[in-house]
N, C-alpha and C positions, 0 to 999 in steps of 0.2 A: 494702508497705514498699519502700523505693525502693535499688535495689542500686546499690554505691560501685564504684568501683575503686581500686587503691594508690596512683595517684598523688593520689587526694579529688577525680577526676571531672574533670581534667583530658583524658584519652583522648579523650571524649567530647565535650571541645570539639573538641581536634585533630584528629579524625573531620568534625564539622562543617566545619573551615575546609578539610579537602583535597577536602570535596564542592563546594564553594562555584563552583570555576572549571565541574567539570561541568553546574550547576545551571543559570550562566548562559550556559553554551553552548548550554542545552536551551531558555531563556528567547530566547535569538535564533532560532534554530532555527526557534518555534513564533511569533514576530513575523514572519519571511521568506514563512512558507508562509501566516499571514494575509495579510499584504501583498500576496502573489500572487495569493490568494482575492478579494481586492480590486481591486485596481491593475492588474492582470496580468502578466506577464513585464517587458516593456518598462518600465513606472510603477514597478516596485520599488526604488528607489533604495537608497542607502543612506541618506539623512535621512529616507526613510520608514521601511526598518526600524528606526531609532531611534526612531523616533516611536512604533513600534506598540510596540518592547520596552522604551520607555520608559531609552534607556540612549544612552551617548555611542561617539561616531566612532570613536573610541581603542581600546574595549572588544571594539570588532568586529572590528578589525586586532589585537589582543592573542590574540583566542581563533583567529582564521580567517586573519589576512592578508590574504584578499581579499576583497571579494562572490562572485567568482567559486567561490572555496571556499567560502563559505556558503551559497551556492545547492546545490553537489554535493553536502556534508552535510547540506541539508535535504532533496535530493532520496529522500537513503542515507535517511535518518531516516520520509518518508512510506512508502516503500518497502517498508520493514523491518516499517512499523508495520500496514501494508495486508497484508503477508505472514503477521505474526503472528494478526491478525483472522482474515482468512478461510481460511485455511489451521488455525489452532490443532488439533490433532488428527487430522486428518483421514485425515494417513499412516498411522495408529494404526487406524483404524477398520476392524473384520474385514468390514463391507459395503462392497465400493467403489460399489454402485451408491446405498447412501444418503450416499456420500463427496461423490459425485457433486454428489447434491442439497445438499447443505452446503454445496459448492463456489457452486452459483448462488443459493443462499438468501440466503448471506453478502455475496455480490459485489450484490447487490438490497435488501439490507434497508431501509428507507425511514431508520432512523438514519445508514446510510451513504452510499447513492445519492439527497443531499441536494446543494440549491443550493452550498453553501460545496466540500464537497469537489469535488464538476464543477469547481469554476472552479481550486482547486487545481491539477488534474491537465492540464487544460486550458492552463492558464499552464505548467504544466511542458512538456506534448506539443509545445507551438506553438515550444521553443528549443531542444529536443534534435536535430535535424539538423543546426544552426546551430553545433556547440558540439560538438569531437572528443572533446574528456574526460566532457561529460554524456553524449555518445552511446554513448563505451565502457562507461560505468558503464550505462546501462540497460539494455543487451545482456547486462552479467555479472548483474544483477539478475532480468532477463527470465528466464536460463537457471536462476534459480535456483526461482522459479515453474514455468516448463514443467515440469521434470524430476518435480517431485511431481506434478505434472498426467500426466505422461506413467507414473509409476508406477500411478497410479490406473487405469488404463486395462490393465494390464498385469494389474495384479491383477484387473480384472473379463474379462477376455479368457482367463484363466486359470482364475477362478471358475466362468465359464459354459462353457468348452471350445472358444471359435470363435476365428478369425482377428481380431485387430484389429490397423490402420497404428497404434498407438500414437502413433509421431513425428508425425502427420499431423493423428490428431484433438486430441492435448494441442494443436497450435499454429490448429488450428481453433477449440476451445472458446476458447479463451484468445482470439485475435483478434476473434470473437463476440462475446465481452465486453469486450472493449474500446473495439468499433465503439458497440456499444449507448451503454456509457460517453460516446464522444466526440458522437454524436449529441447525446445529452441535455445534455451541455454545450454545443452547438453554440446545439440548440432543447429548453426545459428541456421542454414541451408536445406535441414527438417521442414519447417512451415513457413511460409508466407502470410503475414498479416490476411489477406482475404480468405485465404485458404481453413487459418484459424477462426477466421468468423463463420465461417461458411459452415464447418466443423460442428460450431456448436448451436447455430439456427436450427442443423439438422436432427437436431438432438434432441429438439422442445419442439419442431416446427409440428410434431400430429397434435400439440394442445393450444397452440394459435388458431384465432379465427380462418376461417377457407381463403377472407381475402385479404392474409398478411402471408400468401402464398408467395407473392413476387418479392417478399421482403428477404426472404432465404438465402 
């Protein structure tokens, strides 16, 4: 049976129309970061991101103002959505040394560490020194990765009873994986998904227990 509300289902449209401006924020958003996937940084125009989201000049300056702002919102939006991925649970997880491996499963999956997303990240990495406001934003973004990265570490340093630089290895794994990342964008024929795993097990594997030896 289909439930009413008192005004005869009006709510529900009014709900629809105050989704409407997010919707199409999210529709540009995800035109910008194809365009970059494509085009690369410099190629993204704004007649291209209209072209890919299929919407006018106008709509872009209504929601964002700039390009420039559209670019740091898409930036915030990959960012966010790479954080939620590979990270989902992880801080939760009473193993840190199988957090661990989550951590580099995630960042390698061949769903993820795919042609389309390289060039993404790639177009991003190649403007961020260029660019005060993208650089600040990717520093509060960076810190907000390390620091889960860097709890995990804490937690298995704690687990097993030895010393770990925490600060040291979170910004180690993390750069590891980003090297491998820019590589493969660089030369997609560089690394192979297992190869990239394998890479960075080898990296952490002397502070895992003896019997997450066969995990490497």
């Amino acid at each position: 049976m289909k439930s009413t509300t008192p005004d005869g289902g009006r709510t529900g449209a009014a709900t629809r129309v105050r989704e409407q401006p997010e919707v199409r924020r999210r529709m540009l958003i995800e035109a910008t970061t194809r365009s970059i996937a494509r085009h690369g940084y410099s190629g993204t125009t704004i007649e291209r991101i209209c072209a890919e989201g299929q919407v006018s000049r106008g709509l872009i300056n209504h929601h964002f103002g700039s390009k420039e702002e559209l670019i740091m919102q898409a930036y915030q939006q990959v960012c966010d959505s790479w954080t939620a991925y590979t990270l989902a649970g992880i801080e939760q997880a009473t193993d840190p040394a199988m957090a661990l491996r989550q951590c580099i499963d995630k960042n390698f999956d061949p769903s993820i560490f795919n042609t389309e997303n390289l060039r993404i990240w790639l177009g991003f990495w190649s403007v961020i020194p260029k660019y005060p406001k993208l650089s600040k934003l990717d520093r509060a973004l960076y810190k907000v990765d390390w620091k889960i990265y860097q709890g995990i570490f804490e937690r298995l340093a704690a687990l097993r009873g030895i010393a770990i630089d925490t600060d040291k290895q979170a910004s180690a794994l993390m750069a590891l994986i980003t090297g491998l990342w820019l590589h493969a964008a660089l030369d997609p024929a560089t690394f192979r998904a297992t190869q990239a795993k394998a890479t960075c097990m080898a990296s952490i594997q002397h502070l895992l227990p003896d019997h997450d030896e066969g995990h490497a």
